[in-house]
N, C-alpha and C positions, 0 to 999 in steps of 0.2 A: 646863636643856635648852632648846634652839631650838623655834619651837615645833613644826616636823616631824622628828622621830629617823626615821630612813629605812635599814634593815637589810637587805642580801640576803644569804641562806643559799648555798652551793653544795656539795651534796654527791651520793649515788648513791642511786638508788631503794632503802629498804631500812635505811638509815643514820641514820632519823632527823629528819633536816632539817626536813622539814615539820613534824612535832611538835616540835620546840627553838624554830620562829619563834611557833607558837601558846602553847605554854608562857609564853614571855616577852611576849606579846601580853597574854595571859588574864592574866599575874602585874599589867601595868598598868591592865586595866579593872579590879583590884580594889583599882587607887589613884584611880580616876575619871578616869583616861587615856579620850580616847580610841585603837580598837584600828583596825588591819587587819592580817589573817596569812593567806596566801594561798602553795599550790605552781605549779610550771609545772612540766608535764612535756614531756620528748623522749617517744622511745621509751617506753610503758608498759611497764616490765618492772624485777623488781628486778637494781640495780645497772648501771643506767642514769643517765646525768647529769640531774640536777633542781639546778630554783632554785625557794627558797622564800622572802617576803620579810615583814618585819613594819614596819609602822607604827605610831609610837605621837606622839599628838601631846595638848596641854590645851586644842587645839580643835574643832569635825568636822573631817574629813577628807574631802574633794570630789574625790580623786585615786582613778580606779578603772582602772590600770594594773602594770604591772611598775616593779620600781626602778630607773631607769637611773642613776641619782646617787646612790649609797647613801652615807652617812657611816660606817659601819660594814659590811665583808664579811667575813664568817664562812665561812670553808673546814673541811667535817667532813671530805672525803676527799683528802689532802695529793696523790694520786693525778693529781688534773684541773688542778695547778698546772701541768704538761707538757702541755695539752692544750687548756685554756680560757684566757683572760686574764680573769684574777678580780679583775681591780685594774679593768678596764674603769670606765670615769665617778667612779670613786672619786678625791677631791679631792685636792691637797695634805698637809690637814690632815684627813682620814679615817685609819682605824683600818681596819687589817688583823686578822683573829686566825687562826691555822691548826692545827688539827691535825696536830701534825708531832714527829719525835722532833730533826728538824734546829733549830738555834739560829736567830737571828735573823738573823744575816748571812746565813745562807745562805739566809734564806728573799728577805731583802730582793734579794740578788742574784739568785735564781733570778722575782722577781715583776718587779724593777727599780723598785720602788717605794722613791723616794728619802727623799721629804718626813713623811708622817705616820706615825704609829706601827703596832709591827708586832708583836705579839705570837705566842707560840708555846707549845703546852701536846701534849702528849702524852696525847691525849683516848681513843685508840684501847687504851695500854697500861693507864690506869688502869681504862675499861670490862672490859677484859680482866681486870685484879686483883679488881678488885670485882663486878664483878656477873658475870664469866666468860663473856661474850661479847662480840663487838666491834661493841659500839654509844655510840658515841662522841659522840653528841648529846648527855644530858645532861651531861659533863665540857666540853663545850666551851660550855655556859650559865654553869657558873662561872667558865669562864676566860673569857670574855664578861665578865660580872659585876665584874669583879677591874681590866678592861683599861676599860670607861664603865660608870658607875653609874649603872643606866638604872631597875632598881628593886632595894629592900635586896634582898639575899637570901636573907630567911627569907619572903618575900612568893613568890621563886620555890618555894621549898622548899614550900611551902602550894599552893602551886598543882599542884603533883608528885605531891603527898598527894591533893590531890581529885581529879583524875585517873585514878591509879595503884592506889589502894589496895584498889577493887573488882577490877579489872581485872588485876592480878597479884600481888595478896596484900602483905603484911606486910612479907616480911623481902625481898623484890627493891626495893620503894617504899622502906625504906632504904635498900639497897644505893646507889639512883640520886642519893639524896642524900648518903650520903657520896662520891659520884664529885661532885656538882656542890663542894661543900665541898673537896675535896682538889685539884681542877683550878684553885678558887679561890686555893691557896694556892701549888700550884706552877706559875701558868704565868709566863713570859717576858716583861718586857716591854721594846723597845726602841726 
């Protein structure tokens, strides 16, 4: 890794986002990363457009802004690809990932993003299978996970647990894990 990983989230109040950038934020202070994960909101309300962005770097981190150059942009709501340009400042050679049930062509043609990689997972359908509602953050950490290996991901899955385990019991703190685990293995990549 470079030594600033530079992530922006885009999804809707409601969906997640901001907890998926802290997740994998907290997963690398507990590799002695250092962290930043932070949301911006619009409108406060849920299901409203939000960006939320993580920073993880092996040095401080003196940057106390928004990501305008992220190497990685994560879409939870495939919704705002018609309405935001979510590829804005993203390089060449950046990584897209989307929640989307569309393949990769169609997403690279509907973004116009030529150059760097573009992955695609179905982060909405598996939330739905497994944990029975549609909260598609954490399927789209492991297909994150799957697309740069920013950290293993049983370090994410640890972090899930201590999180989650008081806060909504047992068997949903599974559930979330096998959603990140299953988004791991089938998403898209091109």
């Amino acid at each position: 890794m470079k030594d600033l990983l530079e992530i922006r989230w885009h999804g809707r109040g409601g969906q997640g986002a901001k907890t998926a950038a802290q997740f994998l934020a907290e997963a690398a202070l507990e590799l002695g990363k250092y962290i930043q994960a932070f949301p911006e909101y619009g409108p406060e309300r849920a299901g409203a457009p939000i960006r939320s962005y993580t920073r993880i770097s092996d040095k401080p981190i003196n940057i106390h802004s928004p990501v305008t150059n992220p190497d990685v942009v994560a879409v939870v709501d495939p919704t705002l690809l018609d309405t935001i340009d979510v590829t804005n400042g993203l390089g060449d050679d950046g990584i897209l990932v989307v929640n989307t049930h569309e393949d990769v062509a169609a997403i690279r043609k509907k973004t116009n993003f030529k150059k760097g990689k573009v992955a695609v997972c179905n982060a909405t359908k598996i939330s739905l299978e497994i944990l029975k509602i549609p909260m598609p953050n954490t399927p789209m950490l492991g297909a994150l996970l799957k697309v740069r290996n920013i950290v293993p991901i049983e370090n994410l899955e640890n972090e899930v647990k201590k999180k989650f385990l008081k806060k909504i019991g047992q068997e949903k703190t599974d559930g979330n894990i096998k959603a990140i685990r299953r988004a791991h293995k089938e998403v898209k990549i091109g």
